[in-house]
C-alpha positions in Angstrom: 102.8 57.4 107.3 106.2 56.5 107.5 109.2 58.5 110.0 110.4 59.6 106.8 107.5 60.9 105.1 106.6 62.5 108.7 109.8 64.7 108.6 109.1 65.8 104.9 105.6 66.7 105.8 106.8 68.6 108.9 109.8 70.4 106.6 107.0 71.7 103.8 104.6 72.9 106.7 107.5 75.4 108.2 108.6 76.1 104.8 104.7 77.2 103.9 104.6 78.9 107.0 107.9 80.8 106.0 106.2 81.9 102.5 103.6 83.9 104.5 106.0 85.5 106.6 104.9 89.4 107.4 101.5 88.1 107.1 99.2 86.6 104.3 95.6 87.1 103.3 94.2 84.3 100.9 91.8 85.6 98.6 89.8 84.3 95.5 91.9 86.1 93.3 95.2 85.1 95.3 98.1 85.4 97.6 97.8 88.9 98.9 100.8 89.3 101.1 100.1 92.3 103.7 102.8 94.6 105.1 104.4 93.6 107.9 104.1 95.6 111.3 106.0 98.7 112.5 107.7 96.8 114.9 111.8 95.7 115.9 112.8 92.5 116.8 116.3 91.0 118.2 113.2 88.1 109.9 117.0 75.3 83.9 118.3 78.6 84.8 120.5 81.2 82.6 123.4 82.1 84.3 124.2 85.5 85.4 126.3 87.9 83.4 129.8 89.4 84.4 129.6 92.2 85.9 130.4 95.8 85.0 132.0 98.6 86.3 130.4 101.9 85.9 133.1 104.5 84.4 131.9 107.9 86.5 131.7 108.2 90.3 127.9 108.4 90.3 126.5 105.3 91.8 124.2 102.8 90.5 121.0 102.2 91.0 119.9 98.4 91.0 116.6 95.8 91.6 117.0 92.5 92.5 115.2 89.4 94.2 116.2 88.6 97.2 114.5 85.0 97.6 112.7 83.2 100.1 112.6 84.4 103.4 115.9 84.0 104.5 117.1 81.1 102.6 120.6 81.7 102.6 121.0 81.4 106.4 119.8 77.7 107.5 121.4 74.7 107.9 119.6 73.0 105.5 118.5 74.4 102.0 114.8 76.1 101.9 112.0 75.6 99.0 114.3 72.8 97.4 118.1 72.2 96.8 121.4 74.2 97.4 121.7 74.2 94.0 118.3 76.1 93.0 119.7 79.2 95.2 123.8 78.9 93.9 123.4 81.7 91.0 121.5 84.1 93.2 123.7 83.9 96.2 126.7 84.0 93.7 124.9 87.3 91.8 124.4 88.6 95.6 128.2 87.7 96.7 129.1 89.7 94.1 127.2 92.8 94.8 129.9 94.7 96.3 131.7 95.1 92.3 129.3 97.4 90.9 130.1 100.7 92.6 132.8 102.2 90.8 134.0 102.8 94.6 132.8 102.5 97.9 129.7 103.8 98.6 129.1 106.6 101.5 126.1 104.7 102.5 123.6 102.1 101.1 119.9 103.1 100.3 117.2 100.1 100.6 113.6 100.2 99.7 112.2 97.2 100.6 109.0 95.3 99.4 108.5 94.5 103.0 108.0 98.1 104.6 105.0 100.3 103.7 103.5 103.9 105.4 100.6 106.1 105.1 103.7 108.2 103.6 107.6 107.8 102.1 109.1 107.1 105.6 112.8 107.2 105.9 115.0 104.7 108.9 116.6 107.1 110.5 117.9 104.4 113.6 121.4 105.3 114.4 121.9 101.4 115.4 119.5 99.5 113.4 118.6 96.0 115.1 117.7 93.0 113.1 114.0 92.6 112.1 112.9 88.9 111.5 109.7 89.6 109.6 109.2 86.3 108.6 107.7 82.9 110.9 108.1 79.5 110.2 111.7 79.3 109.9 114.0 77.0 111.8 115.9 78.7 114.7 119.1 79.4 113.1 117.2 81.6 110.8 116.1 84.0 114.2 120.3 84.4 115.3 121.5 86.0 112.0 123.3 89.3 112.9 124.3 91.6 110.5 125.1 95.2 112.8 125.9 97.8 109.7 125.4 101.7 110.9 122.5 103.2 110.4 122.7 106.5 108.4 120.4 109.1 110.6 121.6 112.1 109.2 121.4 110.8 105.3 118.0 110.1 106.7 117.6 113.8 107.2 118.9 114.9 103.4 116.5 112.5 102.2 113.5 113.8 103.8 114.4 117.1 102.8 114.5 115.8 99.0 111.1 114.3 99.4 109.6 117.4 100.7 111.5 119.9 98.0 109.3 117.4 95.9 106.0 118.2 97.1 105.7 114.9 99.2 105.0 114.4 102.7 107.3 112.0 104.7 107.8 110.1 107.7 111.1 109.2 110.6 111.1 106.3 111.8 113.9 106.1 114.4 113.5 102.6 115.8 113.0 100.1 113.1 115.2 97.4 112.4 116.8 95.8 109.1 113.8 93.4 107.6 115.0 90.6 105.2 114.4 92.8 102.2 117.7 94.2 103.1 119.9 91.9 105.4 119.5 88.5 103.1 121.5 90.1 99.9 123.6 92.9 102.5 124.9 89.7 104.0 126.0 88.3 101.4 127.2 91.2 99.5 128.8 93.3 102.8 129.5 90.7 105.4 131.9 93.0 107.4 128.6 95.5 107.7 130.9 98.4 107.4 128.5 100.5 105.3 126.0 103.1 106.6 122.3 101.8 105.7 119.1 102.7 105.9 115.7 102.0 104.3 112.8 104.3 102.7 109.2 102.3 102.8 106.9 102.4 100.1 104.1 104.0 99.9 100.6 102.6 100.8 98.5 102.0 97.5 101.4 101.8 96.2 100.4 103.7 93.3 103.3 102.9 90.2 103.8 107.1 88.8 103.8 108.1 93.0 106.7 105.9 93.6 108.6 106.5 90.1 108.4 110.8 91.7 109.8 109.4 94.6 113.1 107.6 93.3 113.1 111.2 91.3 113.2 113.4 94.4 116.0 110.8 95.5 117.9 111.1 92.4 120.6 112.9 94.0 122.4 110.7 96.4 123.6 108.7 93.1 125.7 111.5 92.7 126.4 112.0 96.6 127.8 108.3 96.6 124.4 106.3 97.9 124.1 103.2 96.2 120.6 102.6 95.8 118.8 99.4 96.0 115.3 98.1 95.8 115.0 95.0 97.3 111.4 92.8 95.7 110.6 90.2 93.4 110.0 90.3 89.8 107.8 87.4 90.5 105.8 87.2 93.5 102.5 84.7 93.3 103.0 83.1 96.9 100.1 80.5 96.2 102.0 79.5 93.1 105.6 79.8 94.9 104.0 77.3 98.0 103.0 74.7 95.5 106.4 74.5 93.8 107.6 70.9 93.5 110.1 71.2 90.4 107.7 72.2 88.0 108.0 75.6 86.3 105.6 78.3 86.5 105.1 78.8 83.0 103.0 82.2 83.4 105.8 83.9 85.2 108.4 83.6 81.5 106.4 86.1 79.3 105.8 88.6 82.1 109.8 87.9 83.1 110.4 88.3 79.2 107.9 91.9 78.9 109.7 92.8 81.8 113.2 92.4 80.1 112.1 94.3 76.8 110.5 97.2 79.1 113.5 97.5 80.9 116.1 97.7 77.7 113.8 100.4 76.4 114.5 104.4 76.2 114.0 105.8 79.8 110.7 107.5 78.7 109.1 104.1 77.1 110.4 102.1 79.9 108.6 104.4 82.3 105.3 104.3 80.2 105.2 100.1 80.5 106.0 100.7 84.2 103.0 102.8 84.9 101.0 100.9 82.8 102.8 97.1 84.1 99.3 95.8 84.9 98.6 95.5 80.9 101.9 92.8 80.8 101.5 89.2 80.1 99.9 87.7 82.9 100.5 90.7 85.4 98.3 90.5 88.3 99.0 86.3 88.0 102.3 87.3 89.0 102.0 89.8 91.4 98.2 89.5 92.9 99.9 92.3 95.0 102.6 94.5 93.6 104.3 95.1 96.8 107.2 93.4 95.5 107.2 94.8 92.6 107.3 98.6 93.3 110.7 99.0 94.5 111.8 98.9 90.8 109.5 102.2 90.0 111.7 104.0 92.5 114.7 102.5 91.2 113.9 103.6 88.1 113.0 106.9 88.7 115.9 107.8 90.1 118.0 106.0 87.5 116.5 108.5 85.1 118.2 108.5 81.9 120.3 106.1 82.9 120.7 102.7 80.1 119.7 99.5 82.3 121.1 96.1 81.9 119.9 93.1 83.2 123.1 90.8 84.4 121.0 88.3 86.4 118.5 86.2 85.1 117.1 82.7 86.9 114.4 80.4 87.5 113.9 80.1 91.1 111.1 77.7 92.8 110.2 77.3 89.3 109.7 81.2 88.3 111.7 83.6 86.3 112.8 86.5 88.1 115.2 88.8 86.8 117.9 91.8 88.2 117.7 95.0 86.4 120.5 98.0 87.3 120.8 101.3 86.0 124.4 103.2 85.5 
């Protein structure tokens, strides 16, 4: 083997290591990506759409992909050319737009946190959390020091609660990826309260559609509300991309559209029952990533969605989907 063909070999074992970041289980029937632990550390396309401004004050509620580990922070592109990644890191850039002003505080619900119950980051100065392995060094110095939000952290516990659920503080965790890769790039002076809320363990689709209900309010209070996943997430199939498409993950990107431009009560109904899409569990042998967009949704409510990013990234179709 050749110097050459030595450092390629050595580039696609770290990036393979950085796909099973947080920790991955193979099975028969997968890539089943388990949570990541409760712990702090010091982690051709269609181009996007412009844009819009919502009229009212209420804030938006939005789902988007935020990549590969933490591909927009190494000296070197990750999973395959700078060029692959330009629409999402333009579509992240430009994440800052959609509030109609700016917000109180940021709200985050991450694919890559999960508890027994709805736990809210209440850390008043949340450190960075590099939930991912693999990665070259640079990737383990990105800093990105926004607030925390400990007393949002309170109103939303009490909205979970007046909901019937039972919740969890967690006053130490850090930022994961889910949230500083597109925070970065949308709010790099980190001048925003944030915090996260976890999923919920069995992440069961109608418990987390209740819980962006109960949450419904801060839209109105001036949280802008994200949930931070992947509207494809087959790590097996994502490890083996080498410029090929995945051609399973373009009907279930293309159900997922339709669902999503539906009447809140139908788009709801194909949420609960997402496992009957187009090659469904082929695309998410784990719906971790998936999720976040129940609670988005629910909280959206009535709310029309739009979907103003669309791409094929590491050969899958992932879409954006916001609400207001």
């Amino acid at each position: 083997m050749s110097e050459s063909d030595k450092k390629i070999s050595r580039r696609r074992s770290l990036q393979t290591l950085g796909l099973l970041s947080a920790g991955v289980a193979l099975s028969a029937m997968g890539v089943c990506e388990q949570p990541p632990p409760n712990q702090n550390q010091q982690h051709k396309t269609t181009k996007e759409k412009p844009m819009t401004t919502p009229s009212t004050s209420r804030m938006p509620a939005i789902f988007l992909p935020h990549g590969g580990g933490p591909w927009p922070f190494t000296n070197e592109p990750l999973f395959g050319s700078a060029k692959m990644w330009e629409d999402m890191s333009n579509y992240m850039k430009k994440l800052g737009q959609i509030p109609p002003s700016k917000p109180k505080a940021v709200l985050v619900i991450s694919a890559h946190w999960e508890e027994s119950v709805p736990t809210v980051q209440a850390t008043k100065k949340p450190p960075m959390y590099y939930d991912y392995y693999g990665f070259p060094p640079e990737s383990y110095e990105v800093q990105w020091p926004s607030p925390g939000a400990p007393e949002l952290a309170g109103e939303i516990l009490s909205l979970l609660q007046r909901a019937g659920l039972k919740t969890g503080k967690n006053d130490t965790r850090g930022f994961d990826h889910g949230t500083f890769v597109p925070l970065k790039l949308a709010y790099p002076d980190a001048d925003i309260p944030t915090l996260q809320l976890s999923l919920k363990q069995g992440l069961d689709p109608k418990e987390h559609i209740k819980i962006g209900r109960a949450i419904a309010p801060l839209l109105e209070q001036g949280v802008f509300m994200i949930g931070s996943g992947m509207s494809y997430h087959n790590l097996r199939e994502l490890i083996q991309y080498s410029g090929r498409e995945i051609d399973h993950s373009k009907a279930f990107d293309e159900w997922l559209g339709e669902s999503m431009l539906l009447d809140a009560d139908k788009r709801e109904t194909r949420l609960v029952e997402w496992l009957k899409a187009p090659n469904a569990r082929l695309c998410h042998p784990r719906e971790e990533h998936l999720i976040p967009l129940h609670v988005i949704a629910g909280a959206a409510g009535d709310a029309k969605a739009t979907l103003p990013y669309r791409d094929v990234v590491m050969g899958a179709h992932l879409s954006a989907v916001h609400f207001g």
